[in-house]
C-alpha positions as a Markdown table, in Angstrom:
| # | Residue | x | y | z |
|---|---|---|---|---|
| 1 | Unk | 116.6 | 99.1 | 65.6 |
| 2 | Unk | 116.7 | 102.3 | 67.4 |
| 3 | Unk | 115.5 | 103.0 | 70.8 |
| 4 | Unk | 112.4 | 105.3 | 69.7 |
| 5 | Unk | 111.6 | 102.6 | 67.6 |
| 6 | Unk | 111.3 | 100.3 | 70.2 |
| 7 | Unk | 109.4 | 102.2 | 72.7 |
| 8 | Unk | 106.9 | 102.8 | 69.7 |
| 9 | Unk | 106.4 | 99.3 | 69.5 |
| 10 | Unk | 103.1 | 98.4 | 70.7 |
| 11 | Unk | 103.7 | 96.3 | 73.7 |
| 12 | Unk | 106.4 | 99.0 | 74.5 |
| 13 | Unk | 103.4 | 101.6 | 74.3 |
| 14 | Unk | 101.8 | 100.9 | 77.9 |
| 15 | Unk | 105.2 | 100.3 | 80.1 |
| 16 | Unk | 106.6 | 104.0 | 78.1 |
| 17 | Unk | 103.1 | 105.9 | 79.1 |
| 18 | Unk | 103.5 | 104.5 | 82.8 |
| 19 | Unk | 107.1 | 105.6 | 82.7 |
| 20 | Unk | 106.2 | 109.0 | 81.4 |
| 21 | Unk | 103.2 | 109.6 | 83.8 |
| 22 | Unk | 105.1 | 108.5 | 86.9 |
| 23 | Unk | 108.2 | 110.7 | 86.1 |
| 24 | Unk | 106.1 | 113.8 | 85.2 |
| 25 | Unk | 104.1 | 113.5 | 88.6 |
| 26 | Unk | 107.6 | 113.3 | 90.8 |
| 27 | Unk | 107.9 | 116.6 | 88.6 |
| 28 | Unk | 105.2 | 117.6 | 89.9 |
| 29 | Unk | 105.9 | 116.8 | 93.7 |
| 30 | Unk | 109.6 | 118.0 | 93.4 |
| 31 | Unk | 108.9 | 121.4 | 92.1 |
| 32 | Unk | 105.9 | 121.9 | 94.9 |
| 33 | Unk | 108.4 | 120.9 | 97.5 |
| 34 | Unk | 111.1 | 123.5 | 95.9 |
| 35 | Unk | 108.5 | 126.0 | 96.1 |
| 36 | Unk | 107.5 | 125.0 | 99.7 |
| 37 | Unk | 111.2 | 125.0 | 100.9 |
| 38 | Unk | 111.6 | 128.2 | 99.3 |
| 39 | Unk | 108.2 | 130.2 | 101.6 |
| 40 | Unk | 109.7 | 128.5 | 104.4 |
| 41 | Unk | 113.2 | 130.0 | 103.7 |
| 42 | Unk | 111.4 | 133.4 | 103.2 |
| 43 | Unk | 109.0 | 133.5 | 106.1 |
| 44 | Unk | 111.9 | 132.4 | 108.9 |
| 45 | Unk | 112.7 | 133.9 | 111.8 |
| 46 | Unk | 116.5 | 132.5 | 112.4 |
| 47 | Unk | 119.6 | 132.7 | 110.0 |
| 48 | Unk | 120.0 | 128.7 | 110.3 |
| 49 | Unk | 116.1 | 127.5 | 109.5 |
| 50 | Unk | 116.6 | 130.3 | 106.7 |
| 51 | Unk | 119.9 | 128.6 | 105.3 |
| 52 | Unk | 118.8 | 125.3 | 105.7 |
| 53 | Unk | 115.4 | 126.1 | 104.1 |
| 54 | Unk | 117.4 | 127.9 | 101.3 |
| 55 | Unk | 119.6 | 125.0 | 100.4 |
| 56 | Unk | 116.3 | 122.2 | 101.0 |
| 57 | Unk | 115.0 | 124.4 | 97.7 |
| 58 | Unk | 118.3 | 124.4 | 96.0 |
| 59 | Unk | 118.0 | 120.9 | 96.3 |
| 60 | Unk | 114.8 | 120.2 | 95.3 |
| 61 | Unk | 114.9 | 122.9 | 91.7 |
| 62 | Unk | 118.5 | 120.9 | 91.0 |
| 63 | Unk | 115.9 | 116.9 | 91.2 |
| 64 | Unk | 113.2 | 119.2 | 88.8 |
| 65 | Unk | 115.9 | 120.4 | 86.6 |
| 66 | Unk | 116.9 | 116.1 | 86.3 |
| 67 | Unk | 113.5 | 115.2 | 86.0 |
| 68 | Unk | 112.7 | 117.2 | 83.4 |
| 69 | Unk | 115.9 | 116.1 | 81.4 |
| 70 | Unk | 114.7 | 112.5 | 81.9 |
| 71 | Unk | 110.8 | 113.4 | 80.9 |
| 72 | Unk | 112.1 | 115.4 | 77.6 |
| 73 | Unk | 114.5 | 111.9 | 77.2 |
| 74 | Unk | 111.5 | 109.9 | 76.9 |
| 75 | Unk | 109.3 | 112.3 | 75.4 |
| 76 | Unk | 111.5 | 112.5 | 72.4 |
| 77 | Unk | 111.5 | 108.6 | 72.2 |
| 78 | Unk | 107.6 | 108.4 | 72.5 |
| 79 | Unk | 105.0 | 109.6 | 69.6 |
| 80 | Unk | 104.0 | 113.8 | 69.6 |
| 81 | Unk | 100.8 | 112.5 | 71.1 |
| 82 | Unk | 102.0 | 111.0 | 73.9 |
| 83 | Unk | 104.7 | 113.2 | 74.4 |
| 84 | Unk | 102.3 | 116.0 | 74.5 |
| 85 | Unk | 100.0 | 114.4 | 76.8 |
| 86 | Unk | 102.7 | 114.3 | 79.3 |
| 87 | Unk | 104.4 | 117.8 | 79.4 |
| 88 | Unk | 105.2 | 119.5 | 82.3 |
| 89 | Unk | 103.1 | 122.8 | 83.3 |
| 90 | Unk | 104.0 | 124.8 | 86.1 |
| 91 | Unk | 100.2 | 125.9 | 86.8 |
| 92 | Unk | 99.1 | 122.0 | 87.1 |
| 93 | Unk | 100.7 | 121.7 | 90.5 |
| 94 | Unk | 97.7 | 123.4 | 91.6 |
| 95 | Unk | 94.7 | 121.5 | 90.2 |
| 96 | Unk | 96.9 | 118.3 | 91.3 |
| 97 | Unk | 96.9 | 119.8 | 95.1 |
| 98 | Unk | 100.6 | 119.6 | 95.5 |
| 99 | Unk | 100.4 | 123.3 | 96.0 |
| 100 | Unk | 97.0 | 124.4 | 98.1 |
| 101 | Unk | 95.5 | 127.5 | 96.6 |
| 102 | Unk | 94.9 | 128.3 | 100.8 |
| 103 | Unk | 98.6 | 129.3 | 100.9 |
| 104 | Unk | 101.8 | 127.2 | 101.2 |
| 105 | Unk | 102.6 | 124.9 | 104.2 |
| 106 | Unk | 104.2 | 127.3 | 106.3 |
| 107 | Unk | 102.0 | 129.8 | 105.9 |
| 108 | Unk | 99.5 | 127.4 | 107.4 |
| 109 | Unk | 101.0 | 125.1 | 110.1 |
| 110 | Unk | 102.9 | 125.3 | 113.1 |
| 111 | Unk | 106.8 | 125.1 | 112.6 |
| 112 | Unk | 106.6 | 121.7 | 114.6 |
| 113 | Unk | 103.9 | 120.2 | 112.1 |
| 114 | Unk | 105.9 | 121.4 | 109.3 |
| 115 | Unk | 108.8 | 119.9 | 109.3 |
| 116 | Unk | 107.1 | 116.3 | 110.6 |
| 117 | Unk | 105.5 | 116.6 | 107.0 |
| 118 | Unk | 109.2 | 117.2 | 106.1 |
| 119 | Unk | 110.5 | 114.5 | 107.8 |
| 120 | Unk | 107.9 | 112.3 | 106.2 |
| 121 | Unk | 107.7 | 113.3 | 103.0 |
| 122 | Unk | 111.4 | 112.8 | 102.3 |
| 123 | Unk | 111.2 | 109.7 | 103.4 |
| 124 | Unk | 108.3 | 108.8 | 101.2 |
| 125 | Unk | 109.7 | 110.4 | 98.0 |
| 126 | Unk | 112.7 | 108.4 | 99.0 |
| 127 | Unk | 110.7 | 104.8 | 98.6 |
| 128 | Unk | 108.9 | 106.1 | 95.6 |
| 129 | Unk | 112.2 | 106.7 | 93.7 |
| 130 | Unk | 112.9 | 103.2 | 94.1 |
| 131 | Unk | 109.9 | 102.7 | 91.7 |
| 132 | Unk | 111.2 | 104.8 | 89.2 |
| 133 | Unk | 114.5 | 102.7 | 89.8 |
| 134 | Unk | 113.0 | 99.9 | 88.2 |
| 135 | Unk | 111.1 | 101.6 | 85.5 |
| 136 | Unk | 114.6 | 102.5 | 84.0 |
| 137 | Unk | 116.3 | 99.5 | 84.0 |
| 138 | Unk | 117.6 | 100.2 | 80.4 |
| 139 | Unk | 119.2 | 103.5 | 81.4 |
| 140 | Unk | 122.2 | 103.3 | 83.9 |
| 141 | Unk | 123.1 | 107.3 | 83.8 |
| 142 | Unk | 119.2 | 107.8 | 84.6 |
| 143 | Unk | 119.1 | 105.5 | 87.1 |
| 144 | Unk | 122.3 | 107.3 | 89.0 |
| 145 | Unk | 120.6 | 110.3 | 88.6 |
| 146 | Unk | 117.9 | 109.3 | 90.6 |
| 147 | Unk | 120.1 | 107.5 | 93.0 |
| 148 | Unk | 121.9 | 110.6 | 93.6 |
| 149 | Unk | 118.4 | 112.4 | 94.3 |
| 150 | Unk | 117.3 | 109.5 | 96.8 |
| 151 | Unk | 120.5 | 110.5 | 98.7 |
| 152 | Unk | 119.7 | 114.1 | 99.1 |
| 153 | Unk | 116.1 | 113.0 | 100.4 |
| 154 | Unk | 117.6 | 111.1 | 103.3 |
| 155 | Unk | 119.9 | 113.8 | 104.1 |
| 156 | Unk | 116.5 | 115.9 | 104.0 |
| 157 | Unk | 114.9 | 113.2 | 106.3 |
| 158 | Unk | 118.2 | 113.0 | 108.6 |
| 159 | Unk | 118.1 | 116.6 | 109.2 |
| 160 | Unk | 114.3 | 116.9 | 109.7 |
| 161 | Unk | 115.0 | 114.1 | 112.5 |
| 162 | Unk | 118.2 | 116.3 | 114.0 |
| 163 | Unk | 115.8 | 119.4 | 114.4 |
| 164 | Unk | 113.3 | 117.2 | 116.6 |
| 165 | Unk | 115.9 | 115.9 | 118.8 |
| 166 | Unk | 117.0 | 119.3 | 119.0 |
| 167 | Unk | 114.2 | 121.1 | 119.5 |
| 168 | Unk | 111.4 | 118.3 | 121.0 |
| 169 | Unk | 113.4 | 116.4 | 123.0 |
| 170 | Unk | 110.4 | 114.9 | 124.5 |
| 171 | Unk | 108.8 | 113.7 | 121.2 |
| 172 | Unk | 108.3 | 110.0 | 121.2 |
| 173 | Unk | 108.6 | 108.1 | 118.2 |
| 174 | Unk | 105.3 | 106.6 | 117.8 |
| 175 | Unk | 104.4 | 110.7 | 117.1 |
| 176 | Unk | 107.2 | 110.2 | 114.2 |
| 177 | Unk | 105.1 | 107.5 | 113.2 |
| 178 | Unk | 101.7 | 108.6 | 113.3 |
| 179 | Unk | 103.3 | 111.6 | 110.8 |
| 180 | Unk | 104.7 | 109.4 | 108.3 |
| 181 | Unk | 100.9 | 107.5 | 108.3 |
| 182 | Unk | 98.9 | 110.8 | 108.2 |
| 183 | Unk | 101.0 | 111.9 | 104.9 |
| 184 | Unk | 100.6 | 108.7 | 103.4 |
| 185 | Unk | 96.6 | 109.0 | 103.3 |
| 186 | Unk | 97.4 | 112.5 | 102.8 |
| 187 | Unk | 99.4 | 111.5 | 99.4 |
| 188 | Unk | 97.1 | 108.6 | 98.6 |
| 189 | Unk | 94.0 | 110.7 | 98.8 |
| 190 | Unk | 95.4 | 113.9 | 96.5 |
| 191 | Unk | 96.0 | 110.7 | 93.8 |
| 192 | Unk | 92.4 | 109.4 | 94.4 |
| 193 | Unk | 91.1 | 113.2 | 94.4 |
| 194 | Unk | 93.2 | 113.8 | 90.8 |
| 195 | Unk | 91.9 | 110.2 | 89.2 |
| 196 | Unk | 88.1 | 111.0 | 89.9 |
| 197 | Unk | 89.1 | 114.0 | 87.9 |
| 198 | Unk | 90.5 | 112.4 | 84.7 |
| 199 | Unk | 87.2 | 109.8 | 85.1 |
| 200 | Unk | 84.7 | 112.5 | 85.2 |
| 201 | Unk | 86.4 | 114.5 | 82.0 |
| 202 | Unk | 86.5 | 110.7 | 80.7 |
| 203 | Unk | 82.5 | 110.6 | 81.2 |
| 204 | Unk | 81.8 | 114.2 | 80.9 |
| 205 | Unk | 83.4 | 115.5 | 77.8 |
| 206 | Unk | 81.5 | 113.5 | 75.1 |
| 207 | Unk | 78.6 | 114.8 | 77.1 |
| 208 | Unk | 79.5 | 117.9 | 76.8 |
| 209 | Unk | 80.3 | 118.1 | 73.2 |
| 210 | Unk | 76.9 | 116.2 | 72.4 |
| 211 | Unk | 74.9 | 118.7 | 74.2 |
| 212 | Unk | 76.7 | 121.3 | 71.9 |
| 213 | Unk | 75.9 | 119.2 | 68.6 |
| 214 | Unk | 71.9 | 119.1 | 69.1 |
| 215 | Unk | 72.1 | 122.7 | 70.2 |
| 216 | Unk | 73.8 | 123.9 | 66.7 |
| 217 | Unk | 71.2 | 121.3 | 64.9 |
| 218 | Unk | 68.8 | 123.0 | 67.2 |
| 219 | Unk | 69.4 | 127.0 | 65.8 |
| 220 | Unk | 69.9 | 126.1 | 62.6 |
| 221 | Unk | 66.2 | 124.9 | 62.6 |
| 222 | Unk | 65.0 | 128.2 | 64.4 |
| 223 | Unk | 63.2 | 130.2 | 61.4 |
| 224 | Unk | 65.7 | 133.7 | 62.1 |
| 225 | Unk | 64.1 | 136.1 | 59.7 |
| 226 | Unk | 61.7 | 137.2 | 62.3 |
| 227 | Unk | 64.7 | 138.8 | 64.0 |
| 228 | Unk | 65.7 | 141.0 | 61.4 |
| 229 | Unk | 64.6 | 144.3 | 61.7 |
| 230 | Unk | 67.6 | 146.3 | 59.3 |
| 231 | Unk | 65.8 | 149.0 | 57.2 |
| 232 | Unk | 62.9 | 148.9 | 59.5 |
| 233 | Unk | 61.5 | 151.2 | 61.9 |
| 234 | Unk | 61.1 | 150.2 | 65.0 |
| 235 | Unk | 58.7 | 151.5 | 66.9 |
| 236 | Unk | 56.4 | 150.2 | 63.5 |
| 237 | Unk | 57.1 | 146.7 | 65.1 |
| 238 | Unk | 54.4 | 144.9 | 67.3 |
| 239 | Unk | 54.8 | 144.8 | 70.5 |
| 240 | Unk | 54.7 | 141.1 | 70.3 |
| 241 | Unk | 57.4 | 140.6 | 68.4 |
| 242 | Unk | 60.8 | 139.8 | 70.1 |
| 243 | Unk | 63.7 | 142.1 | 69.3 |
């Protein structure tokens, strides 16, 4: 039996949605991150926070360019409607919030604040790879892949860590702390955000498309001949009447 048969399998179905939906959201956060690292490059002031940044981007468009391998993998193994369900779009990393529409990171925080959200954030992608670790148990080139990718995060991390003791010498780690907990709500409340979404559109669209049934049913009921005024003249029409 062949693997796309397999995933197709019913009790394959559930584990191959999770596996789709988890890899297409670290997409997601990759490619913001790229794009982050890359304003940061461009809006520097020195040569070495503009290298660095530069080669933080590199980084993080080389992890999209994997996960998208591994998402198209899987897509091709899963049915067209699942597959299409979970394609990537550049535009959604907007409406997911891992891009504000205010302006990127930099643009908005103090140097200092962001590369604690660096320093975090690396360290929390880092964790959530091992995750996707176990979600590709089958595949060992995938899972080195993504191994590879959790080693560049903790380099990202390391170096985020070097800048403090560089450059706030007098930082304490409890602050290192309390940065790592404030992205974590951060993180968990941009999921919460994005799944009251999906709920509403869950309640809301058979709403919506109701409403537009009894509206149709409503027109075609509507007597329309009084509304038709070709051949006539108008200013023989009653002031009454509605043109």
């Amino acid at each position: 039996m062949t693997i796309s048969k397999t995933l197709n399998k019913p009790e394959n179905l559930s584990t191959n949605k999770n596996l789709l939906n988890v890899i297409l959201e670290t997409t997601y956060a990759e490619y913001g991150s790229a794009l982050e690292m890359l304003s940061a490059c461009k809006n520097s002031e020195k040569d070495s926070f503009c290298f660095g940044f530069f080669h933080h981007a590199k980084d993080e468009y080389n992890h999209v360019d994997i996960f998208l391998s591994i998402l198209k993998k899987y897509g091709n193994m899963s049915s067209h409607k699942l597959a299409r369900d979970y394609r990537f779009s550049s535009t959604a990393i907007l409406v997911k919030g891992y891009v504000s529409e205010k302006g990127y990171l930099v643009e908005n925080l103090r140097l200092k604040d962001f590369i604690a959200y660096i320093y975090t954030n690396e360290l929390l992608a880092k964790e959530s790879f091992e995750g996707i670790l176990k979600l590709l148990n089958s595949s060992e080139e995938d899972k080195n892949k993504i191994i590879k990718i959790m080693d560049d995060e903790l380099r990202h991390h390391g170096l985020a860590k070097k800048h403090f003791i560089k450059y706030y010498p007098l930082l304490q780690p409890w602050h290192l702390k309390f940065y790592k907990i404030r992205e974590t709500i951060k993180n968990k409340g941009r999921k919460f955000y994005y799944k009251n979404l999906e709920f509403l559109d869950l309640i809301l669209s058979p709403l919506y498309k109701f409403m537009g049934f009894l509206a149709a049913n409503i027109i075609r009921c509507i007597n329309l001949v009084e509304f038709c005024h070709t051949g006539k003249n108008l200013m023989e029409i009653s002031p009454k009447s509605i043109i």
